[in-house]
N, C-alpha and C positions, 0 to 999 in steps of 0.2 A: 893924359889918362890912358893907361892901358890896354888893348883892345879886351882883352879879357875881363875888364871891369865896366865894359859896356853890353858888356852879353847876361842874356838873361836867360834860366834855365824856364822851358814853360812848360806845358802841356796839352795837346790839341787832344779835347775832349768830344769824341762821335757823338752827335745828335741822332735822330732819323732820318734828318735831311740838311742839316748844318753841323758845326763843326764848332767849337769853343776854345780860346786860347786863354788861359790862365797860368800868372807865376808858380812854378811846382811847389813853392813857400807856403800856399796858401791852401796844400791840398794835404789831410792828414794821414790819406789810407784810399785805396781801392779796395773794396771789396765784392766777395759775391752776391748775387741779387737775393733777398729773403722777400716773401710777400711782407709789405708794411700792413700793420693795424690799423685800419681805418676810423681814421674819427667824424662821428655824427657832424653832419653841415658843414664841415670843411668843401675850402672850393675845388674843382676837380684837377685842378693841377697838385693839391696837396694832398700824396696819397697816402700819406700814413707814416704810422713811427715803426721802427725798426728796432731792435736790440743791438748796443756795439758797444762793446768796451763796457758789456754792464751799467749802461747809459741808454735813452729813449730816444732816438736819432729821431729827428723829424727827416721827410725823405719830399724830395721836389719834381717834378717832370717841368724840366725847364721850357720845352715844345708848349706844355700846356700854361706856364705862366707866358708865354707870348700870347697865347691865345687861340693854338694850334691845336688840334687832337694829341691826346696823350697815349704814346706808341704803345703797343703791349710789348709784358715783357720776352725777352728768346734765352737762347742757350746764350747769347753773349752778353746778355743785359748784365751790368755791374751797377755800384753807385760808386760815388766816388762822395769821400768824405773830405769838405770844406771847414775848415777852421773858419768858426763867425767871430770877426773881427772886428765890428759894433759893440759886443758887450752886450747888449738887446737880449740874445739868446742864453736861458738859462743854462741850457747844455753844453754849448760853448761851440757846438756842432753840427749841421748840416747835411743831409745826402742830396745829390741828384745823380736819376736815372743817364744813364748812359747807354748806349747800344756799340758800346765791345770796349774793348783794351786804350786808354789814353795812351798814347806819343809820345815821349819824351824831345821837345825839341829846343835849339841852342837861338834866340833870337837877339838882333839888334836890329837899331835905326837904319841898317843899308836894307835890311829884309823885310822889314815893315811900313806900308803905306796906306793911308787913310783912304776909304773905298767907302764914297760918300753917295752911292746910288739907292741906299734903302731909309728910310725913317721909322720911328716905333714911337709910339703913345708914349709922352711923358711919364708913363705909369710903369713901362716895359723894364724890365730889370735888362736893358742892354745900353753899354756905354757909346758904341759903334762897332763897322765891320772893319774888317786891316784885309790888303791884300798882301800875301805872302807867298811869294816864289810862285805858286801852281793853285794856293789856297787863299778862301776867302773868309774866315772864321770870324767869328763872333768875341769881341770884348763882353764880357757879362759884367752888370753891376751886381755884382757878390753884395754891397749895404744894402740897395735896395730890395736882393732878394732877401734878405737879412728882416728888412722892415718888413715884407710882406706875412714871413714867416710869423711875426711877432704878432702882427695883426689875427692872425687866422687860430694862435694860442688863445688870444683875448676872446674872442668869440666861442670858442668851445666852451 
């Protein structure tokens, strides 16, 4: 196999205080930050829908579905739109906050290593950490965030 077909293009996504690596497959749009519309009894990491694409983007603070404070936003805040890949989501769409510009970066198996010093609630939409070169980012589980999403539609 080629080296070039073991390379993956990703995207190290700015937390407040971590860092996210996701396939760039799975991301549909970076966009600018809009205040989302808050929906009544939503939990506080769900802050609200957004307008995109003439579509009702549900919008995420991935900090706060760990269970963290959910950072306000800046001049760099964007969301970054996730293609929901469950099927679950009527919209078919997703944002999370972000605090600035995603990365475009080239990964494989020599640059990625399982960095097994943190654990998260069975419940944490995180897959594990990788360390990478100088970085220590976050696998997110994009289903689970997917299911929590669903969950918090059902309740409104």
């Amino acid at each position: 196999m080629s080296t070039e077909a073991e390379e993956l293009y990703s995207l190290l996504v700015p937390l407040s205080e971590d860092r996210l690596i996701v396939p760039r497959a799975c991301v549909a749009e970076v966009v600018r930050f809009s205040e989302p519309e808050k929906e009544p009894g939503a939990h506080f990491w769900m802050l609200g829908n957004v307008s995109w694409n003439g579509r009702s983007l549900p919008v995420v603070s991935f900090e706060g579905a760990l269970g963290k404070a959910v950072p306000p936003p800046t001049g760099r805040t964007r969301i970054v739109v996730f293609v929901a890949s469950t099927g679950q989501l009527k919209t078919g769409y997703f944002g999370v906050l972000t605090q600035g510009f995603p990365q475009l970066v080239r990964v494989n198996r020599d640059v990625l290593k399982l960095d097994a010093t943190d654990s998260w609630g069975d419940a944490a939409p995180v897959l594990c950490r990788v360390k990478m070169i100088n970085e220590f980012p976050l696998i997110p589980d994009l289903e689970r965030l997917e299911t929590m999403l669903v969950s918090e539609s059902v309740k409104a």
